[in-house]
C-alpha beads as a LAMMPS data file, in Angstrom:
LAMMPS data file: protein, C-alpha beads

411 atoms
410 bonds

1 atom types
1 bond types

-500.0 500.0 xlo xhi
-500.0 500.0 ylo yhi
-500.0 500.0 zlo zhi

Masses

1 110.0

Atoms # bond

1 1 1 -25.691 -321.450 369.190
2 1 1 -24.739 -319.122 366.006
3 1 1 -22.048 -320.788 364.864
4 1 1 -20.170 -317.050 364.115
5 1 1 -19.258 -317.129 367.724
6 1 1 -16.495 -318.062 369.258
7 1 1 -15.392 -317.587 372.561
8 1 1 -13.735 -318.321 375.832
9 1 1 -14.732 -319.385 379.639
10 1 1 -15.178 -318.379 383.437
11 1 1 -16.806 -316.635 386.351
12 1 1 -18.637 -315.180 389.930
13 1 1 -18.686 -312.144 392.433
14 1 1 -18.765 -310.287 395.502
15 1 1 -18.401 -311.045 398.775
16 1 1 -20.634 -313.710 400.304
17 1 1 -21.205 -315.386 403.324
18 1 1 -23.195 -317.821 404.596
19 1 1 -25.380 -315.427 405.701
20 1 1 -27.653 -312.943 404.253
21 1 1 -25.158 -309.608 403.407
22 1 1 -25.480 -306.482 402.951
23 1 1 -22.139 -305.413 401.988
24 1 1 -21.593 -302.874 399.202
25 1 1 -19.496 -304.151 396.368
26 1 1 -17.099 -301.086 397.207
27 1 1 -16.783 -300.584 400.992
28 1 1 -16.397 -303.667 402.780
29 1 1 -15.494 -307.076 402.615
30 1 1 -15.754 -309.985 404.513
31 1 1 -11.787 -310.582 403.925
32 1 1 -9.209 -308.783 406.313
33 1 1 -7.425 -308.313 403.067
34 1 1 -10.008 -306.809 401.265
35 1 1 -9.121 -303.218 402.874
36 1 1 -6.139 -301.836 401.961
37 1 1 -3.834 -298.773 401.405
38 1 1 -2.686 -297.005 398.215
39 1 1 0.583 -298.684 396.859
40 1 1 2.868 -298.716 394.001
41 1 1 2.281 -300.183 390.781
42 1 1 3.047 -303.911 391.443
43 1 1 5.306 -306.130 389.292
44 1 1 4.317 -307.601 386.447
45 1 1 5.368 -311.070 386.927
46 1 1 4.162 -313.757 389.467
47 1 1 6.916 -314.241 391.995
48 1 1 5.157 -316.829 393.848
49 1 1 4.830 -319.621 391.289
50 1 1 4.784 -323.434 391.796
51 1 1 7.332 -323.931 388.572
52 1 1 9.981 -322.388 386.494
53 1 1 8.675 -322.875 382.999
54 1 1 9.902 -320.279 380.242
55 1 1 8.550 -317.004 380.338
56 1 1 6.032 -316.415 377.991
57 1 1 6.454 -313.569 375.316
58 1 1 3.145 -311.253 375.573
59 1 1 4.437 -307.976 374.502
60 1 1 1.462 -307.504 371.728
61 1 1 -2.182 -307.785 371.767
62 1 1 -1.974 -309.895 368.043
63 1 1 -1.342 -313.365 369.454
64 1 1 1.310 -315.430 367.554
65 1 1 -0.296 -318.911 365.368
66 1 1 1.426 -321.971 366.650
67 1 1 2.784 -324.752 364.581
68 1 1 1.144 -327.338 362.881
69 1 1 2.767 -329.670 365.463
70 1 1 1.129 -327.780 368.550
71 1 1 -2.495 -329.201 370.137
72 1 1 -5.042 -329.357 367.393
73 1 1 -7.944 -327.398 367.691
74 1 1 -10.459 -329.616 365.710
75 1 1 -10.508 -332.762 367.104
76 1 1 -14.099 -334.612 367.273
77 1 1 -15.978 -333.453 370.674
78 1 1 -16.121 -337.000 372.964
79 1 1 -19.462 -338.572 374.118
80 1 1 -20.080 -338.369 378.069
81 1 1 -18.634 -342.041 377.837
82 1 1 -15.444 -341.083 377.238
83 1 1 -14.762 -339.071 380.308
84 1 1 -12.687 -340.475 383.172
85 1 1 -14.123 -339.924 386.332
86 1 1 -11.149 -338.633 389.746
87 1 1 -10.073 -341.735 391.826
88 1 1 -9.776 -340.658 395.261
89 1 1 -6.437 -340.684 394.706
90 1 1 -4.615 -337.690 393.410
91 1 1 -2.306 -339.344 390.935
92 1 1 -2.051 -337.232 387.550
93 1 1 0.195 -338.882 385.451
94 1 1 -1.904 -342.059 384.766
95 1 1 -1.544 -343.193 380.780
96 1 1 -5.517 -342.719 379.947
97 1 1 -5.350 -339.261 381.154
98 1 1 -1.955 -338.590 379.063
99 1 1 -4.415 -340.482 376.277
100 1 1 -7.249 -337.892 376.699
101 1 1 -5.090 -334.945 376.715
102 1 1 -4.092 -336.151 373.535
103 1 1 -6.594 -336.577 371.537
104 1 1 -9.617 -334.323 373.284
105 1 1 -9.103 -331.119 371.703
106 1 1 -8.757 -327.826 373.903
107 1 1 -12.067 -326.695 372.557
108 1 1 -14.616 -328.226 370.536
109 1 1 -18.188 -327.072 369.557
110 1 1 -20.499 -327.447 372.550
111 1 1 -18.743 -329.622 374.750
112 1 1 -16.350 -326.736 376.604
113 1 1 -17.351 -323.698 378.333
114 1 1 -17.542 -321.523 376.358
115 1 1 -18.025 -322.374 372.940
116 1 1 -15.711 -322.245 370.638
117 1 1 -12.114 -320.620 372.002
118 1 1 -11.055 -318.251 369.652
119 1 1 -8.468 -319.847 366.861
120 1 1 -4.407 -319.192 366.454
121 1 1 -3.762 -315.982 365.574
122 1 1 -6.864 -313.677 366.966
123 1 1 -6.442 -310.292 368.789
124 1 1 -6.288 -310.847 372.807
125 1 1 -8.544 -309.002 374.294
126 1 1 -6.858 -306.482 375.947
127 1 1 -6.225 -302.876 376.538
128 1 1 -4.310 -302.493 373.796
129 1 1 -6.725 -302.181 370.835
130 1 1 -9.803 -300.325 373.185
131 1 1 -9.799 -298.000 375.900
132 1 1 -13.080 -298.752 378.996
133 1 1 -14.752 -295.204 377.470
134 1 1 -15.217 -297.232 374.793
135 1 1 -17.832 -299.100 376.614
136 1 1 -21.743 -297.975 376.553
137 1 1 -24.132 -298.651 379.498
138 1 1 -26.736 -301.179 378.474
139 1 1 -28.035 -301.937 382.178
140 1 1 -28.968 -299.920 385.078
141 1 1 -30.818 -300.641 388.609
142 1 1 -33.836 -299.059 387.082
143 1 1 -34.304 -301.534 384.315
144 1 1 -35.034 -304.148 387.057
145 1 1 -38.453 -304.430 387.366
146 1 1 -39.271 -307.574 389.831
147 1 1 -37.426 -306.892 393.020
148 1 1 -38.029 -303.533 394.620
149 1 1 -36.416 -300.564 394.783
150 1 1 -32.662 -302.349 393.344
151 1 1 -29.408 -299.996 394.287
152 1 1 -27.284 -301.549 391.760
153 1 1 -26.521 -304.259 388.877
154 1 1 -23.261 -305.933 388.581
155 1 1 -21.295 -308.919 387.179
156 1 1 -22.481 -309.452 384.246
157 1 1 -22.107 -313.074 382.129
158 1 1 -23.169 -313.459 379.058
159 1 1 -24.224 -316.956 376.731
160 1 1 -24.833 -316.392 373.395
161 1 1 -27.196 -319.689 371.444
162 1 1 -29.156 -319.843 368.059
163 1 1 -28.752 -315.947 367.506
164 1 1 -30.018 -314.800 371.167
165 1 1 -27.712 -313.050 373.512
166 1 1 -28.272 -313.914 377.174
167 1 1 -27.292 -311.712 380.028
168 1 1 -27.188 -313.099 383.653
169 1 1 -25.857 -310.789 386.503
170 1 1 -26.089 -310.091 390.253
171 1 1 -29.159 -307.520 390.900
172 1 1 -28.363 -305.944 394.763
173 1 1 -31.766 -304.109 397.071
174 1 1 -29.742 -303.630 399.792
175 1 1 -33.159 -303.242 401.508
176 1 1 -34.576 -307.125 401.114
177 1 1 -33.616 -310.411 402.171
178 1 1 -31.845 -311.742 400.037
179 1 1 -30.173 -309.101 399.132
180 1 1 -28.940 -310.203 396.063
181 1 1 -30.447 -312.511 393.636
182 1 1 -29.500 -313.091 390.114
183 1 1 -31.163 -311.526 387.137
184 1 1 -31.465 -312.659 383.224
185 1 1 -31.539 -310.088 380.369
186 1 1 -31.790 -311.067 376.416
187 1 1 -30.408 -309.365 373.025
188 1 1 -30.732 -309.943 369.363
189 1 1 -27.194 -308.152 368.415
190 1 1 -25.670 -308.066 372.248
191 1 1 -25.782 -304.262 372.306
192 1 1 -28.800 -303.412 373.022
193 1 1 -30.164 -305.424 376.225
194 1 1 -34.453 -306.053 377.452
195 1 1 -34.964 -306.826 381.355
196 1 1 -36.639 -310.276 381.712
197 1 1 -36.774 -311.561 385.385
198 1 1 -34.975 -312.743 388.350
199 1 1 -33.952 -316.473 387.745
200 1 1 -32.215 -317.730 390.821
201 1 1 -32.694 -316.614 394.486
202 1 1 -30.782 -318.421 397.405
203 1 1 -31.314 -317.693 401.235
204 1 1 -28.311 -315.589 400.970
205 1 1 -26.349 -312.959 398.760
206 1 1 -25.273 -314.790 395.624
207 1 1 -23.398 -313.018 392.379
208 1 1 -20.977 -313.478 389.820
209 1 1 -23.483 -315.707 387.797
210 1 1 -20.940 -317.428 385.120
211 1 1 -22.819 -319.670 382.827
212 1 1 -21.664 -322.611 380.107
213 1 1 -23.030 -325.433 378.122
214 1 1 -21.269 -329.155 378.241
215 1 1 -22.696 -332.038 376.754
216 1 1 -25.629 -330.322 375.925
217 1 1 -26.546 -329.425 379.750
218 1 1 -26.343 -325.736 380.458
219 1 1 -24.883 -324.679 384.158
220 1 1 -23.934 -321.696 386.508
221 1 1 -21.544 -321.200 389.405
222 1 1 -23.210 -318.417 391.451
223 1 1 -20.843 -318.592 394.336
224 1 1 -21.900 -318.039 397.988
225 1 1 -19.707 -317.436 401.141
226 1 1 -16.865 -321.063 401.394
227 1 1 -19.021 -323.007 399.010
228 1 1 -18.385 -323.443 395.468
229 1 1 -22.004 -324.645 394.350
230 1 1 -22.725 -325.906 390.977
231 1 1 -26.110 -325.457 389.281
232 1 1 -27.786 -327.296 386.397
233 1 1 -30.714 -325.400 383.943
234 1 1 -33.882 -327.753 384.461
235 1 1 -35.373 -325.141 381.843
236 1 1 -32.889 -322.543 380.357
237 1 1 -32.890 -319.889 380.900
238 1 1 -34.908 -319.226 384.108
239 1 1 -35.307 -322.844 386.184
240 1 1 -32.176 -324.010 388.149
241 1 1 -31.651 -326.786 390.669
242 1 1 -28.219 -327.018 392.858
243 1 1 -26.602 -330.353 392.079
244 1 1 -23.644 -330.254 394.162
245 1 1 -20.393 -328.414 395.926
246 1 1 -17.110 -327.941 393.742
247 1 1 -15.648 -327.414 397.100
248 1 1 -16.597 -326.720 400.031
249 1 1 -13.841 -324.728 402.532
250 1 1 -12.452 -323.179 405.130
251 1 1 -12.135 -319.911 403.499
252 1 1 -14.569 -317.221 401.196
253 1 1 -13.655 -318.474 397.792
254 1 1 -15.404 -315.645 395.990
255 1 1 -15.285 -315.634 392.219
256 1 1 -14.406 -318.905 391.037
257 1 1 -13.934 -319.155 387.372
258 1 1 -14.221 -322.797 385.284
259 1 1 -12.470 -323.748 382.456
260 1 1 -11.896 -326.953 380.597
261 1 1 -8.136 -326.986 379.774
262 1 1 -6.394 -329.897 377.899
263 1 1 -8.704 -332.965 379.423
264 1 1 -9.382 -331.704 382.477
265 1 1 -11.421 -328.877 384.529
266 1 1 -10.368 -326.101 386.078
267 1 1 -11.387 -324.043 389.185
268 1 1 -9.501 -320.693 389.877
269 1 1 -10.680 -318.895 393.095
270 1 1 -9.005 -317.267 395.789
271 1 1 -8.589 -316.584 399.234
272 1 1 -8.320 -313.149 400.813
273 1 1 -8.054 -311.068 397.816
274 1 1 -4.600 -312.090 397.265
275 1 1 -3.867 -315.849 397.285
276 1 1 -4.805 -317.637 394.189
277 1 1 -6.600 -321.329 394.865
278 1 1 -6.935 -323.905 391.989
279 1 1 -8.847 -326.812 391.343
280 1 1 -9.566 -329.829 389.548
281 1 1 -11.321 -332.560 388.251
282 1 1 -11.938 -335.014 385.222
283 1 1 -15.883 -334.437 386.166
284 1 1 -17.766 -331.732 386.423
285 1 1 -20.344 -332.828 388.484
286 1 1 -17.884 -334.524 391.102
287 1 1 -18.993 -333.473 394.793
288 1 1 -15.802 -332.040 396.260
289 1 1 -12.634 -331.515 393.470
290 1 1 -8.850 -331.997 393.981
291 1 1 -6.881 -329.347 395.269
292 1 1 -3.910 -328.224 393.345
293 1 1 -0.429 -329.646 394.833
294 1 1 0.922 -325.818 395.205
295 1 1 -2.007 -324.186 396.666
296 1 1 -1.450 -321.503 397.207
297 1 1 -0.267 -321.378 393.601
298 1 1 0.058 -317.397 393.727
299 1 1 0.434 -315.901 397.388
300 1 1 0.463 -311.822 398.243
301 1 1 -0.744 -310.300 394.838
302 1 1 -3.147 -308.247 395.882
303 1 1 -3.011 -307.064 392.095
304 1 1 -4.405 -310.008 390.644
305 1 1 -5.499 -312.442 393.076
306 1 1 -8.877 -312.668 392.662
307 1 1 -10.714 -313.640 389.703
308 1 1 -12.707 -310.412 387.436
309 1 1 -13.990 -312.854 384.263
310 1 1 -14.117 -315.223 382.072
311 1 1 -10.656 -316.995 381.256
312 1 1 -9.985 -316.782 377.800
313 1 1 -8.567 -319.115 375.294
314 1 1 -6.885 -318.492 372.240
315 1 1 -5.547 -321.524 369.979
316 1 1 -4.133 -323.487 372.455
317 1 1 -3.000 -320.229 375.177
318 1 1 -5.103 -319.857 378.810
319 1 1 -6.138 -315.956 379.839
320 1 1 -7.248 -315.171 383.405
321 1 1 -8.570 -311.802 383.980
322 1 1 -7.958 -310.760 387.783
323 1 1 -9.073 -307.718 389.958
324 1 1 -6.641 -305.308 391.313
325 1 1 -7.405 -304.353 394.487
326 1 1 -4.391 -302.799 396.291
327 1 1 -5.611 -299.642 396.334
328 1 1 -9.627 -299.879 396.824
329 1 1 -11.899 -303.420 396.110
330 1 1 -12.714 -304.123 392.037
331 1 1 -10.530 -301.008 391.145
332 1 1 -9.245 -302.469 387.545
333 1 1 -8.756 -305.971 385.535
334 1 1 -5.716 -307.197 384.614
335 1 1 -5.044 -309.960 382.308
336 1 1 -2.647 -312.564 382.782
337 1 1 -1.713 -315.806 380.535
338 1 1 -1.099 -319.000 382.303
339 1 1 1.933 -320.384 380.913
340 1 1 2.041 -323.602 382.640
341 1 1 -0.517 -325.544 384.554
342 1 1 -0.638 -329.240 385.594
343 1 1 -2.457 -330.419 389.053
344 1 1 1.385 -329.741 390.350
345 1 1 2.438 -327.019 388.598
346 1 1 1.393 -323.259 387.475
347 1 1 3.030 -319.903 386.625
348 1 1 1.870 -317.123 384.923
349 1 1 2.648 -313.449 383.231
350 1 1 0.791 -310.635 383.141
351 1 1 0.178 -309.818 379.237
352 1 1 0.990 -306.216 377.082
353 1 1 -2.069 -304.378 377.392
354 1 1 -3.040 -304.515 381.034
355 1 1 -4.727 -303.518 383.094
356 1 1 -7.654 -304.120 380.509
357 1 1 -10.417 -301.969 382.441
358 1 1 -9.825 -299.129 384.999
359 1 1 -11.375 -296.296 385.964
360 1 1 -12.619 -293.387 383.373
361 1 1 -14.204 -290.242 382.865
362 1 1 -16.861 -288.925 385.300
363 1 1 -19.887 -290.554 385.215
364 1 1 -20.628 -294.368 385.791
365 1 1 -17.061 -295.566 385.800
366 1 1 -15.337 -293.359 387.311
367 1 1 -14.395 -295.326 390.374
368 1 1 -13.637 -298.488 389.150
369 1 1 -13.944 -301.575 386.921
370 1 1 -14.346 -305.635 388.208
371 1 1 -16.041 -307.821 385.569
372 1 1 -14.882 -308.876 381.983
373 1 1 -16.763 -311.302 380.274
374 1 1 -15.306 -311.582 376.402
375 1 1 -17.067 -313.143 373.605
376 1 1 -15.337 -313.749 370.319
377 1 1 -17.326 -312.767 367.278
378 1 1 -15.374 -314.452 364.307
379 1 1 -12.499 -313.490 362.160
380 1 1 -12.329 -309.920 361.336
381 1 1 -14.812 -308.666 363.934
382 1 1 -13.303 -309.214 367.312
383 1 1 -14.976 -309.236 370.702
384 1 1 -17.820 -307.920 372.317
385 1 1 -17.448 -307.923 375.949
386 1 1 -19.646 -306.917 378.920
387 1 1 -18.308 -305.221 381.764
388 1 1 -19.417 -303.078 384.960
389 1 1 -18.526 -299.739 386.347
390 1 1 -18.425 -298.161 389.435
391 1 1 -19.561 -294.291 389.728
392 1 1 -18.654 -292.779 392.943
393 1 1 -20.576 -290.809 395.074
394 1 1 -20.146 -288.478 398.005
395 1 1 -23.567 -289.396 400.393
396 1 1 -24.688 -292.783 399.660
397 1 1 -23.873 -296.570 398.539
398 1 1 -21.787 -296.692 395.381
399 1 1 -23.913 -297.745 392.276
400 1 1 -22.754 -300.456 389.557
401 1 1 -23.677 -300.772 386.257
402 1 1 -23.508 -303.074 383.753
403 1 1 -22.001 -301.811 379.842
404 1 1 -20.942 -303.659 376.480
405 1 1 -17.561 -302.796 374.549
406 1 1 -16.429 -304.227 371.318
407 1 1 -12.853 -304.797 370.826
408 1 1 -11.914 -304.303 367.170
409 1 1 -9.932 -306.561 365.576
410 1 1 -6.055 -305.890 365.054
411 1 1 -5.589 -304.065 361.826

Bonds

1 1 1 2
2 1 2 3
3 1 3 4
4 1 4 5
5 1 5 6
6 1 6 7
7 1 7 8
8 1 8 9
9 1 9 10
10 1 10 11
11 1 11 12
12 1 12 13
13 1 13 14
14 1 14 15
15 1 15 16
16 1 16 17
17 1 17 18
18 1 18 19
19 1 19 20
20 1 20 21
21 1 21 22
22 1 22 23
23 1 23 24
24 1 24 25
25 1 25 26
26 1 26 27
27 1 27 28
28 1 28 29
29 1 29 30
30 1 30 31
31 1 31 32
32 1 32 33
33 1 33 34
34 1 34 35
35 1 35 36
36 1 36 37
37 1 37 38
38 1 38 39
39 1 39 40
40 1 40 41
41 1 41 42
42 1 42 43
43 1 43 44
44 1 44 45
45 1 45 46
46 1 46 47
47 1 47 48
48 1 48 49
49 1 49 50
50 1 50 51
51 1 51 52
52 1 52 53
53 1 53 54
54 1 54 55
55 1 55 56
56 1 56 57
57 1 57 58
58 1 58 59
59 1 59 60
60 1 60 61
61 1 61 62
62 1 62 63
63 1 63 64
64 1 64 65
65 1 65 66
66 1 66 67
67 1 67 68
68 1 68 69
69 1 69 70
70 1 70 71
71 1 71 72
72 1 72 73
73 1 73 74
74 1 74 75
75 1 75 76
76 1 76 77
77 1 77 78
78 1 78 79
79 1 79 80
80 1 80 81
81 1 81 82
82 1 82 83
83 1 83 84
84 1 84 85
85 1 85 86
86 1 86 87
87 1 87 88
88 1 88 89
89 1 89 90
90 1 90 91
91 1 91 92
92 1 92 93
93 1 93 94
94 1 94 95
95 1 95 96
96 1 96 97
97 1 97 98
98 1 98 99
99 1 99 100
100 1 100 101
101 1 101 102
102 1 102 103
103 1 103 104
104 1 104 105
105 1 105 106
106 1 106 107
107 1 107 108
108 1 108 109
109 1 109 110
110 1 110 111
111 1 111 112
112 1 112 113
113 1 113 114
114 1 114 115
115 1 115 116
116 1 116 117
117 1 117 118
118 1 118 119
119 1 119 120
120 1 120 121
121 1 121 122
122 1 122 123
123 1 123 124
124 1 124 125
125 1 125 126
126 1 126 127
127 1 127 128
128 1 128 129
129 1 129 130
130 1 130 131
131 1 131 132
132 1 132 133
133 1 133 134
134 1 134 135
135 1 135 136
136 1 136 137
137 1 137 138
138 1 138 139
139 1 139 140
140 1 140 141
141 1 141 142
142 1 142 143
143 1 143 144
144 1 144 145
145 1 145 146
146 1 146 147
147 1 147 148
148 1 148 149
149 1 149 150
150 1 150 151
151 1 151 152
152 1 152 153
153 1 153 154
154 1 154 155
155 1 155 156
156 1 156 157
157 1 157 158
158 1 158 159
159 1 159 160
160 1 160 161
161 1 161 162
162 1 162 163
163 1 163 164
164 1 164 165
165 1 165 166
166 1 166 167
167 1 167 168
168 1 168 169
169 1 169 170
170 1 170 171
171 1 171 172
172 1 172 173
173 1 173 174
174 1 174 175
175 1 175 176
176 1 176 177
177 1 177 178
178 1 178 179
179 1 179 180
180 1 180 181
181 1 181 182
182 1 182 183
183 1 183 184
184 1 184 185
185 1 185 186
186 1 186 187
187 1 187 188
188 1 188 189
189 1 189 190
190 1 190 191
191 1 191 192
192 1 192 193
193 1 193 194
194 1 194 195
195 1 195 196
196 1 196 197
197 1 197 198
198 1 198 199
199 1 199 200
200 1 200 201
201 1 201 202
202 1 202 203
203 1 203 204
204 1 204 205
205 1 205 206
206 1 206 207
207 1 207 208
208 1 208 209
209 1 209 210
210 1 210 211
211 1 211 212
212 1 212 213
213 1 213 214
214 1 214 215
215 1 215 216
216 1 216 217
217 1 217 218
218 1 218 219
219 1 219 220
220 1 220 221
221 1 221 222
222 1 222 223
223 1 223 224
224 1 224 225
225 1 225 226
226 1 226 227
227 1 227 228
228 1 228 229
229 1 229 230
230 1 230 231
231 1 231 232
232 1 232 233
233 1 233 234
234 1 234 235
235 1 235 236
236 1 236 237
237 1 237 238
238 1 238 239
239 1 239 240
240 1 240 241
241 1 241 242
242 1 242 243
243 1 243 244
244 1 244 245
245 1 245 246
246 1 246 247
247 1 247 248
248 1 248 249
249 1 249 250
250 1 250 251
251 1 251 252
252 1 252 253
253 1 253 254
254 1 254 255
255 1 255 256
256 1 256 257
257 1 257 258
258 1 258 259
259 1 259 260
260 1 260 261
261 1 261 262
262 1 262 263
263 1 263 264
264 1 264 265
265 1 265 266
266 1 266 267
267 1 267 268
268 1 268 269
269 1 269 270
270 1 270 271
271 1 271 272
272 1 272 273
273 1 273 274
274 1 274 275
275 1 275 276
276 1 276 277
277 1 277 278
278 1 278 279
279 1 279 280
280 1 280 281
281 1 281 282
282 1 282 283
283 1 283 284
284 1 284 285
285 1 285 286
286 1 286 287
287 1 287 288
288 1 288 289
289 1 289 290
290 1 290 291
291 1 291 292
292 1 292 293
293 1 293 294
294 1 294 295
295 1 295 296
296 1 296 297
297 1 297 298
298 1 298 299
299 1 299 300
300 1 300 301
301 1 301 302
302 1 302 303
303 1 303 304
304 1 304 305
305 1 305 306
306 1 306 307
307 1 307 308
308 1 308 309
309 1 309 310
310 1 310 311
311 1 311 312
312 1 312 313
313 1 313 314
314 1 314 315
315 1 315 316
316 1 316 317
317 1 317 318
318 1 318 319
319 1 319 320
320 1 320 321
321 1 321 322
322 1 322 323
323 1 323 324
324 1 324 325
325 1 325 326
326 1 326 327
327 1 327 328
328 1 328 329
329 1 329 330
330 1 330 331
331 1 331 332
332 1 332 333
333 1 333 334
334 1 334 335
335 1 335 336
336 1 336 337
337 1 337 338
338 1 338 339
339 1 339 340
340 1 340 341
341 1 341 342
342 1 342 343
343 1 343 344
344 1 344 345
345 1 345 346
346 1 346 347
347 1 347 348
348 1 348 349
349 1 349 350
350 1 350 351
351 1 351 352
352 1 352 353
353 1 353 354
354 1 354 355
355 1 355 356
356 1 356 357
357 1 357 358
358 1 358 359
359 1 359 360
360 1 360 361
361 1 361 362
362 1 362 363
363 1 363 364
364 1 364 365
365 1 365 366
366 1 366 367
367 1 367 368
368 1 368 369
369 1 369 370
370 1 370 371
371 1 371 372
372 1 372 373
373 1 373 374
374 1 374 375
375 1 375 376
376 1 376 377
377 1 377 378
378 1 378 379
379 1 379 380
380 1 380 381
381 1 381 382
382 1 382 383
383 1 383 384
384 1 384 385
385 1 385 386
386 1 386 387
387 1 387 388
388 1 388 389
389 1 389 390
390 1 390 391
391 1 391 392
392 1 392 393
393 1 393 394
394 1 394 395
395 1 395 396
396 1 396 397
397 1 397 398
398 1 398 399
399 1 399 400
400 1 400 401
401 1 401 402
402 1 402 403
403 1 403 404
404 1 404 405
405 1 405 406
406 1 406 407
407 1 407 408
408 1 408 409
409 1 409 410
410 1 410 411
């Protein structure tokens, strides 16, 4: 991986069921929720936190460094012997787990998705240093080449390794079964973007393809209808094999996000558009993970219930990006920092600067915004981010596209 990049985690998409679907990302979904009417501007803080911790100070876009005290960012990356695997029991307070989240730095190399966070001090990206016009189309349905006539591209992740920018996203031909697979585009610079192939087809819709390395094995959560399945690259970028469930529910849990946070994973989904569902584990590749004491942790935020990209971290600070959807499905991104999380405890604040996409101009996003995948580029240059847009249209099925922005750094 070039070593000038540094970055932060998540991802997956639409609406899936168990199933094949063939649901547009913009008029329906298989949540009651999903539908709604126009509404105010919501509030800007979570009301519906599991614990009172201090609220955090967001109000610029330049984040503050931390102390020399705080969590170090360096530490030495641990060997696959070194990590605990969950007892059945749910007991979080056990000495070798205080241990690791001592000494296992937040971030490290290769080990956590994705690699490196960005350090103390860098720009958050947000709204506040970019506006979404800034953003340039890179990917369209007619740069698909392999799976008939497609209607749209969406949900866009990207992995960046040894100089070559990888692309995975969720290709939709309304028209075949499955509807949607998941496609793979490369770039030398991450602006300018070659079609390569479909890489993964299930039996059923699948989308919101977020990729990582750990431990030197590469995997994807491509999420489909209550499952949250795990794959593992036999043969990177194009072969991969299911391994296992996350979890496996009673609900849609679409676009789940993973992050490694202080030790531990993390898996944020939701349920209904509006309640927000966490996870965890001490293993990745554990078959079934613990759910969070407070779940719900967030309940009737319809403004940032469901996940929209890849969380974020910068120094030792967690970003989740969320889709606003009280008006129509995938209408904007917001951005929120989680200022407390434990497996019995989270709150968070919605940062300066968001929403960070929304709607522009009059072409293809002019209806909408609902994926954010950042990428740190090093000190001095900022991010470069894909995204997707939404173009309206009067007679037929909405059409997504897939574009790159680069967030400047603060100056």
């Amino acid at each position: 991986m070039s070593t000038s990049l540094i970055a932060a985690m998540t991802g997956c998409h639409q609406l899936e069921s168990d199933s094949p679907s063939t649901a547009s990302h913009r008029s329906t979904d298989s949540s009651p929720s999903a539908t709604t009417q126009s509404s105010p501007e919501p509030e800007r803080q979570s009301t519906a936190t599991q614990s009172q911790s201090p609220t955090t100070e967001t109000q610029s876009a330049e984040v503050p460094a931390r102390s020399e005290t705080d969590t170090p960012a360096d530490s030495p990356a641990r060997s696959e012997t070194d990590t605990p695997t969950d007892s059945e029991s749910t007991d979080t307070q056990s000495s070798a787990e205080s241990e690791s989240e001592t000494k296992e730095a937040l971030y490290v190399g290769e080990t956590i998705p994705t690699m490196p966070h960005a350090p103390h001090g860098a720009t958050l990206p947000t709204g506040t240093n970019f506006h979404p016009s800034d953003a340039t189309p890179v990917l369209r349905a007619s740069d698909v080449t392999d799976y008939g006539a497609v209607d749209y591209v969406a949900d866009p992740f990207m992995f960046v390794e040894e100089g070559t920018w990888h692309m995975f996203f969720e290709i939709v031909n309304e028209n075949r079964r499955p509807d949607a697979p998941i496609g793979h585009a490369t770039s030398s610079d991450g602006l300018h973007w070659t079609y390569n192939q479909v890489v993964l087809t299930k039996r059923y819709h699948t989308s919101f393809p977020l990729v990582w390395k750990y431990q030197n094995e590469y995997y994807m959560c491509p999420p489909t209808g209550k499952k949250v399945e795990l794959y593992k690259a036999q043969r990177f970028p194009t072969d991969w094999t299911h391994i296992g469930n996350a979890i496996d529910v009673e609900y849609y849990s679409h676009d789940p996000t993973f992050v490694r946070y202080k030790g531990r994973w993390w898996l944020f989904t939701e349920r209904g558009n509006e309640n927000v569902m966490v996870y965890h584990s001490t293993d990745l590749e554990r078959e079934g993970w613990i759910p969070h004491e407070g779940n719900p942790v967030v309940t009737d935020r319809l403004q940032a219930g469901r996940q929209g990209g890849r969380p974020t971290v910068v120094g030792d600070r967690l970003f989740l990006y969320f889709q606003d959807s009280v008006e129509n499905y995938g209408d904007r991104i917001r951005c929120y920092e989680v200022t407390d999380l434990s497996p019995s405890t989270y709150a968070d604040q919605e940062v300066s600067g968001s929403p960070v996409l929304h709607e522009f101009g009059s072409d293809w996003a002019n209806d909408g915004m609902h994926t954010f995948d950042p990428w740190w580029l090093g000190p001095g240059k900022g991010w470069r981010c894909a995204v997707d847009g939404v173009r309206a249209q009067e007679s037929s099925e909405d059409l997504w596209t897939i574009g790159i922005v680069d967030i400047p750094p603060s100056t």
